[in-house]
N, C-alpha and C positions, 0 to 999 in steps of 0.2 A: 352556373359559374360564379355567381353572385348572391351576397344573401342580405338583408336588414332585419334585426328584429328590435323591437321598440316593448319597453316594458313604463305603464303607466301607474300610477297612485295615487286618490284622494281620499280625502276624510270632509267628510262635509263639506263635500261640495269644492274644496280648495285642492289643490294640484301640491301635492307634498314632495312626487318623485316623476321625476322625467329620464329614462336612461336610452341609448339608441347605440347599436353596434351595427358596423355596415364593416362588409367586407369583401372577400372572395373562396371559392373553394380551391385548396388544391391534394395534393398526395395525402397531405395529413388530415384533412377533414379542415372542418371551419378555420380561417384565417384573416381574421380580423386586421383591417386596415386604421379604423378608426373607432373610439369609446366615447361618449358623452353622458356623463351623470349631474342632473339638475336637481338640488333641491331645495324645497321652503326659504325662503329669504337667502336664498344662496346663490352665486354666479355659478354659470355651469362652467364645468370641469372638461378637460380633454385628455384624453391618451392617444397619441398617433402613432402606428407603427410605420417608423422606418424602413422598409425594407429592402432600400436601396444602402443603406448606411447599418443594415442589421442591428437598432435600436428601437428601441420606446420610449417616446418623448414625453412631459409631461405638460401640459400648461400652466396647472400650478406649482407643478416643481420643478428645482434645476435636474431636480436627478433621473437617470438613466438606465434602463434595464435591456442586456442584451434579447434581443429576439431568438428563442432556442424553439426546435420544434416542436409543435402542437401548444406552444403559448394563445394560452385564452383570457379574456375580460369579464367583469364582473358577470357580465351578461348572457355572452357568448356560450361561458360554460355549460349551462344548460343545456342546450342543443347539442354543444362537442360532444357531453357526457352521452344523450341518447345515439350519437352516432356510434361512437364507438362498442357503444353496448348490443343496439341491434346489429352489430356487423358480427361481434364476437358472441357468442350463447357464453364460452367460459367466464366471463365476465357477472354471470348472472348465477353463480356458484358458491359458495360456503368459504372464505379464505379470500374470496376476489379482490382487489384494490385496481384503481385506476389516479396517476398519480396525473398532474396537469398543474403546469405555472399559468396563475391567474392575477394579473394587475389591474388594479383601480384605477379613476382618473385621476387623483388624486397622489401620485408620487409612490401607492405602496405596491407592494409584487410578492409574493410566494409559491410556493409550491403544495396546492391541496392535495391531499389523497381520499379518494372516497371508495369506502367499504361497502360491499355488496351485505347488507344485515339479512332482510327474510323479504318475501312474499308477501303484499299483505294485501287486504281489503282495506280499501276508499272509497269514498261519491266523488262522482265523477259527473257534473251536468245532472246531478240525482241520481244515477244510476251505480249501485257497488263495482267496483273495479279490482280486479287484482292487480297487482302493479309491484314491481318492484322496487325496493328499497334502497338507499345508501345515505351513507351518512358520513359526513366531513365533522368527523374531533377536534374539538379547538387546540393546539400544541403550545399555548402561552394564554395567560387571563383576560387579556380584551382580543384574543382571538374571534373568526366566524363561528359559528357551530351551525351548520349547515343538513339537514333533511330535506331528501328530495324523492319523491314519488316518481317511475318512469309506468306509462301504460305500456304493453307489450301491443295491445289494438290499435295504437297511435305510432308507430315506428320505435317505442319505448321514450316518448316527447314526455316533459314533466308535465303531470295533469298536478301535482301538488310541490309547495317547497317550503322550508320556512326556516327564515336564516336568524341569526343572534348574534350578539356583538359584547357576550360578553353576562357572568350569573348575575341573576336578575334582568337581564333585558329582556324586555317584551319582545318573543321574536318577529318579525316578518312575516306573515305567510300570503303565499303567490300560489290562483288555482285559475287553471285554463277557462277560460273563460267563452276561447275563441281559437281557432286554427284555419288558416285561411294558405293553404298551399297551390303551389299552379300547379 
């Protein structure tokens, strides 16, 4: 009925990214109560969902975004996306999209869509994987551009991701490292 996932980052040894989404389950899959994003010489950031006031709060910003259904966080998404994908097989088809508003802690919100591309092989812990793919198209020039790897032997959880902020950035990338469910 409850869930935390915590996503970590260093570079030599120094703590670069700190982010933690703690929330609840319910009808819709993951619902996110609260976001925190920490980074390098930076105070950490908050997004609180309201959901007695049906908002998103921000702490670094005044502004506000209504709470609509299956709203996710920068973090959250990930797991939403495998949820909803092991739930549906169409999902995992030629044409598929899954559309999902995702807010930062930091004041911003949109609406991603991520596209079912192909099947692919990955290492996975060493070992090749098939895994399914999708990928978030950036819609403006300092857009995400977001690649995410689902295992099918994992409940379709990302075993790979690698996100961008924009041509030329070096992107991101996030690989499981660890899965530790009850």
């Amino acid at each position: 009925s409850a869930y935390e996932l915590s996503l970590s980052g260093s570079v030599a040894g120094f703590s670069v990214l700190t982010q933690t989404s703690r929330g609840h389950v319910d009808a819709g899959g993951l619902a996110p109560d609260s976001f925190t994003d920490k980074r390098l010489r930076r105070e950490a950031k908050t997004a609180t969902f309201d959901r007695n006031k049906g908002q998103v709060v921000f702490s670094a910003a005044g502004d506000t975004y209504p709470i609509v259904p299956g709203i996710q966080d920068r973090l959250s998404w990930m797991t939403q996306l495998a949820a909803l994908v092991e739930a549906d097989p169409g999902l995992r088809t030629s044409g598929a999209r899954v559309p999902m508003f995702v807010v930062g802690a930091r004041g911003d919100g949109e609406t991603w869509e991520f596209a079912f591309e192909r099947s692919e092989a990955v290492r996975a812990e060493g070992t090749p994987v098939q895994a399914a793919k999708f990928t978030r198209r950036p819609r403006k020039p300092d857009d995400s551009e977001v690649h995410v790897w689902l295992d099918p032997a994992r409940h379709h959880l990302p075993i790979l991701a690698r996100l961008g902020e924009g041509p030329g950035d070096d992107p991101l990338e996030l690989r499981l490292r660890s899965l530790r469910l009850p």
